[in-house]
Each structure stands twice: as C-alpha cells, then as structure tokens.
C-alpha positions in Angstrom: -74.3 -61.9 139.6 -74.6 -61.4 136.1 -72.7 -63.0 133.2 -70.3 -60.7 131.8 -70.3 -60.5 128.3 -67.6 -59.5 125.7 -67.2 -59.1 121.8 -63.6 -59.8 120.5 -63.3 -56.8 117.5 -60.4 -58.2 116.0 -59.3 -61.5 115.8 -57.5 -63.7 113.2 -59.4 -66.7 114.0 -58.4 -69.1 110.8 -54.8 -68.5 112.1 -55.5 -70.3 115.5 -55.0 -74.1 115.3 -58.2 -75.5 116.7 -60.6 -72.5 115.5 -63.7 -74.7 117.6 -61.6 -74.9 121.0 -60.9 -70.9 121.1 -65.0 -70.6 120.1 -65.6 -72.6 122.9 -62.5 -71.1 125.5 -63.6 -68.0 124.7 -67.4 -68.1 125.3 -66.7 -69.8 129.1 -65.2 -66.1 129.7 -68.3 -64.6 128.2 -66.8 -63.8 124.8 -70.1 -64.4 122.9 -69.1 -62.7 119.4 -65.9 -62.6 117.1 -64.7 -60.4 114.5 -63.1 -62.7 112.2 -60.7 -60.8 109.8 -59.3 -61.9 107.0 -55.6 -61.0 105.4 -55.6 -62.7 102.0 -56.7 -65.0 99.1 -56.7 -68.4 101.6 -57.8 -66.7 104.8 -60.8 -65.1 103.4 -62.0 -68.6 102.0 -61.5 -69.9 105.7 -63.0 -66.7 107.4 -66.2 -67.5 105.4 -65.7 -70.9 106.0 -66.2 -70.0 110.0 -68.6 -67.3 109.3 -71.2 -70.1 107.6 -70.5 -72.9 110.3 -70.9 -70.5 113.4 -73.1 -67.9 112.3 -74.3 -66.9 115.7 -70.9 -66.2 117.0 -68.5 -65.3 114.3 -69.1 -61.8 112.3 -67.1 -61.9 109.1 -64.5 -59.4 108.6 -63.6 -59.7 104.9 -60.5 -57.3 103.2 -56.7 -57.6 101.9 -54.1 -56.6 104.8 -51.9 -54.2 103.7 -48.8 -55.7 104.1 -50.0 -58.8 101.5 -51.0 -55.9 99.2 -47.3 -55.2 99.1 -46.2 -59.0 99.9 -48.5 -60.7 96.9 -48.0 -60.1 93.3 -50.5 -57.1 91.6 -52.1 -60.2 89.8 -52.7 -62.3 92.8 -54.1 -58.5 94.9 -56.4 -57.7 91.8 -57.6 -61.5 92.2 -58.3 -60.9 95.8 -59.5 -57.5 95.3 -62.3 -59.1 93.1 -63.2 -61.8 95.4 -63.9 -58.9 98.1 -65.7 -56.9 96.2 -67.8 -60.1 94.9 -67.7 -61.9 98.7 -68.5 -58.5 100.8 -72.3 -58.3 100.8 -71.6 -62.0 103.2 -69.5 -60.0 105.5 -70.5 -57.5 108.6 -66.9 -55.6 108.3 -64.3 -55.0 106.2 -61.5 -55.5 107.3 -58.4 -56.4 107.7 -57.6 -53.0 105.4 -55.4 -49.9 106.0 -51.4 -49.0 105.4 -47.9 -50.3 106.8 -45.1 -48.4 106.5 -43.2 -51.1 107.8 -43.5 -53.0 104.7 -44.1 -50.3 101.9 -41.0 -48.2 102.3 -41.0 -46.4 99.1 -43.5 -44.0 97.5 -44.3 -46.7 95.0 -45.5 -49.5 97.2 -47.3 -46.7 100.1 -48.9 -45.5 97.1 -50.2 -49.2 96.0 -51.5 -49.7 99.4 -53.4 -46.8 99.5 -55.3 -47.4 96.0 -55.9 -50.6 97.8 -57.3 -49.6 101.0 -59.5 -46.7 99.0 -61.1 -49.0 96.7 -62.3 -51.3 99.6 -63.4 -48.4 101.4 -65.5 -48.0 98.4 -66.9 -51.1 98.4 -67.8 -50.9 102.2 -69.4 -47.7 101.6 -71.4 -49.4 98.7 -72.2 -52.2 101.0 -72.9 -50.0 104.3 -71.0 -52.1 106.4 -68.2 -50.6 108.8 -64.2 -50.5 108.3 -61.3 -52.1 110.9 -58.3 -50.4 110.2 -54.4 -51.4 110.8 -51.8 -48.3 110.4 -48.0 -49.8 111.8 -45.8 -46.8 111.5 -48.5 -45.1 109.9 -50.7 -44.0 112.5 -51.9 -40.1 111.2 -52.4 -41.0 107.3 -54.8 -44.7 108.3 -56.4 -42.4 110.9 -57.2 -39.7 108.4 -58.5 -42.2 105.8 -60.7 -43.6 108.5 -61.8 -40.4 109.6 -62.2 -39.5 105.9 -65.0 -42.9 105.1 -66.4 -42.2 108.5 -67.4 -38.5 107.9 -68.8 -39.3 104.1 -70.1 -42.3 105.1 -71.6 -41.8 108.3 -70.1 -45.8 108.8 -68.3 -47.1 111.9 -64.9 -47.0 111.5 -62.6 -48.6 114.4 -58.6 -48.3 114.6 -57.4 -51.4 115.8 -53.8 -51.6 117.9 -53.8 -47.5 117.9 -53.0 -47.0 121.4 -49.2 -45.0 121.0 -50.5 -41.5 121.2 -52.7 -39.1 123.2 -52.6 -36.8 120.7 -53.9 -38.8 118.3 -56.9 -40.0 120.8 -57.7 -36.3 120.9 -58.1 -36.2 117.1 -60.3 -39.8 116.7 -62.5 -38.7 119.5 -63.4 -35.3 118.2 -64.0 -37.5 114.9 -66.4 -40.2 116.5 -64.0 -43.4 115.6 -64.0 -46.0 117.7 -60.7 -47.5 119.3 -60.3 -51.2 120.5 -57.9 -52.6 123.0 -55.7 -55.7 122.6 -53.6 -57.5 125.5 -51.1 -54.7 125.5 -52.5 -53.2 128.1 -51.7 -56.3 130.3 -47.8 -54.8 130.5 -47.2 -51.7 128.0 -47.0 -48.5 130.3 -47.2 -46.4 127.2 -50.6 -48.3 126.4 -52.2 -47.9 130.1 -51.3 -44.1 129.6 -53.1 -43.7 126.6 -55.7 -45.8 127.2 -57.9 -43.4 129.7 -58.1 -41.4 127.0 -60.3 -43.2 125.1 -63.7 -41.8 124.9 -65.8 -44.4 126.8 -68.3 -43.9 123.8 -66.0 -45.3 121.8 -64.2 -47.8 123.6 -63.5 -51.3 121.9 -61.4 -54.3 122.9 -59.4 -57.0 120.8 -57.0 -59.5 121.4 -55.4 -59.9 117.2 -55.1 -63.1 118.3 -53.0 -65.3 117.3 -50.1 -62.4 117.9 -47.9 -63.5 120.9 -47.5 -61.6 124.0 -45.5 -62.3 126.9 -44.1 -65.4 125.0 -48.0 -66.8 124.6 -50.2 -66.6 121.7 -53.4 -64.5 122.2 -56.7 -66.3 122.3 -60.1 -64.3 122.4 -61.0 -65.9 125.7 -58.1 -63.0 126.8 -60.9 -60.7 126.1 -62.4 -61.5 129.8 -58.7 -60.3 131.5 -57.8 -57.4 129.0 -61.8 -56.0 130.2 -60.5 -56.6 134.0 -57.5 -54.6 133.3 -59.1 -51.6 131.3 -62.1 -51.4 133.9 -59.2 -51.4 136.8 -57.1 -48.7 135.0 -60.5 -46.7 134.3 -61.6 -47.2 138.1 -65.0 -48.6 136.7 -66.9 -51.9 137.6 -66.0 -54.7 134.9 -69.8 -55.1 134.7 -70.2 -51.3 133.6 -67.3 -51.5 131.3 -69.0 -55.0 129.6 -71.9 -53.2 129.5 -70.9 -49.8 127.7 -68.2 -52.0 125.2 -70.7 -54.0 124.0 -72.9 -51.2 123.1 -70.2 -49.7 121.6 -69.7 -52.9 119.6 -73.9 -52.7 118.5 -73.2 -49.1 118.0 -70.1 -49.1 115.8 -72.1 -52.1 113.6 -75.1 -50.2 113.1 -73.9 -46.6 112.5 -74.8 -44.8 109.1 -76.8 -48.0 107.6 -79.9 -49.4 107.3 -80.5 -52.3 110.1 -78.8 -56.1 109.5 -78.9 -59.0 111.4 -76.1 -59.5 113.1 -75.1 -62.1 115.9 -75.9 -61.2 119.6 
C-alpha cells in the first residue's frame, strides 16, 4: 500500500517547543510539507529561521495576525509591516493576515485591522504569492476580502478555521476559495455538518497547532487522524482524499502566478 501523504496549511510551528521533533512526528504520519505562519515581529524572524534550515519541508507563511495589529503599538505594527513587505519575496504565503472582532471591538481598532490586512494583501498581490486568512467573529467581511484579492488577483486565497456556516461554504465555493480543516472535526458536530460541504476542489486541512484541543496541544502529525476523519465523514478512501488535498494544496500555491519552486 501506498504512503499516504499530507500538507499541514496552517501551523504555528515556532510556537511548538521542539520545532525538529513535530518535523520529524509529523513526517512518520506522512505529513511531508508545513505552512509555517507567522503572527508578529519575533515569530516571523523564527518562521524564517525554520524556513532556511528545512527548506524542503517548511513553506514560509510570513504576515501580522490581526489580533497583534490591535495588541502591539502602531510603531511596533508599522515596524513589522516593513519587515513583511521587505521579507515577503522569501516567503510562499502570506499569512497569518485577516480581522478579529474578538479583539477590535470598536470601529477604530476594526478599522486599523483592516488597513492592515489590505496593505499586505497588496504586497502579496505584488509578490504573486497566495493569502491564509483568520476571521474570529468576523467570518462574512475576512471572507469578502479574500474573495475580493482572489477575484483581482487570480491568487489562492484559503480561509483557515471557517467551518461554522453552510451558508457561507455556499458563498466561498461559488468564489473558488479554498477551505482547510483543523482537529475540530475530531468532536465539533457543528464542524462535521459543515464540513461535506466543502467543495472537494477546494478542500484543505490544518491542525493551528499549537491550539489545544481536547485538553492536548495540536501537533501537525494530527494531520494523518483529522484526514481519517474527513475521508470517513465524506464516505471516501483516505488514499483518495490524500490524493485530491494535496493537489489542492499544489493548486492553491500555484494559482494566478508565474511557477516557484516550492517543497514537494
């Protein structure tokens, strides 16, 4: 039988104590590539860090969340802001970039966020490189932006964690943007509902690790259980759904630019 073999689209990798172990956890299950994405000024050094040492497994996800462009000072954000913008053309994704409404509560701070997220967007479209979004209590404006850069763009954009609505799944796969799956589909009925609604096209998967679930921390080697769950709740092969998410993944990397190396 065949090796299965996975792609972890979102992962917080300088976050996880022994970034090496998880690299090496994670490929016994077949997880052969890692989106590493960054959150602010000290994880974007370490993301690069990783992205240099393992260049064959680690793509570089490079961006300011949006909850440290509300957290951070504007003088520390335009710092960081200038890094990306400087540091990007090294990275294969931006990201991690979007809104939280969670943290900007006021039409001052959701109106920072966005100026944030729009000028990275701008920079990725400058770059050609695709966009992984976050949108906590937020979900219909981060999916418009991302529909927005993916229709001028004609780049990959992916919505990571958006698995609360079939209404909204309607919308993003009418619009072509691609939606990954975390470990919350191990025990959220609300995400195993939405979940076959997911174009297969576009179908992604993620584990955000370090975020705990179940009382444990999420490690990308989860990649290998969340597929065996998604392939069971699909009524598909694992192999097929391996298969299809990792072209996906090539898809969603490749989309609306000229060709880059990229690990494999």
């Amino acid at each position: 039988m065949n090796r299965l073999r996975w792609t972890d689209t979102h992962c917080h990798l300088d976050q996880i104590e022994d970034p090496q172990k998880a690299l090496e956890d994670a490929l016994t299950s077949g997880v052969e590539r890692i989106v590493a994405v960054s959150e602010g000024p000290e994880s974007i050094e370490s993301i690069l860090h990783l992205g240099s040492r393992y260049p064959d497994r680690i793509l570089v996800g490079l961006g300011i969340h949006p909850v440290s462009a509300v957290r951070l000072s504007r003088e520390v954000v335009e710092e960081t802001l200038q890094t990306i913008q400087a540091r990007l053309p090294e990275a294969q994704v931006l990201g991690e970039v979007g809104l939280d409404h969670k943290w900007a509560t006021d039409e001052s701070s959701q109106t920072w966020q966005l100026e944030v997220l729009r000028r990275q967007l701008d920079w990725a479209a400058h770059e050609r490189i695709p966009a992984n979004f976050h949108s906590r209590r937020c979900e219909r404006a981060v999916m418009n932006e991302a529909i927005r850069f993916h229709q001028e763009t004609g780049l990959g954009a992916q919505l990571h964690w958006f698995t609360h609505s079939k209404k909204l799944i309607r919308i993003t796969n009418d619009a072509g943007i691609f939606i990954s799956v975390g470990p919350r589909i191990l025990d959220c009925d609300e995400t195993q509902k939405v979940v076959p609604t997911i174009d297969m096209d576009l179908l992604l998967l993620e584990t955000d690790s370090p975020v705990p679930f179940g009382g444990k921390s999420a490690r990308p080697e989860w990649i290998h259980e969340v597929g065996h769950h998604v392939a069971q709740l699909l009524g598909i092969d694992v192999t097929e759904l391996s298969i299809r998410t990792e072209a996906n993944f090539d898809r969603y990397l490749s989309m609306g630019r000229d060709s880059k190396e990229v690990p494999r």
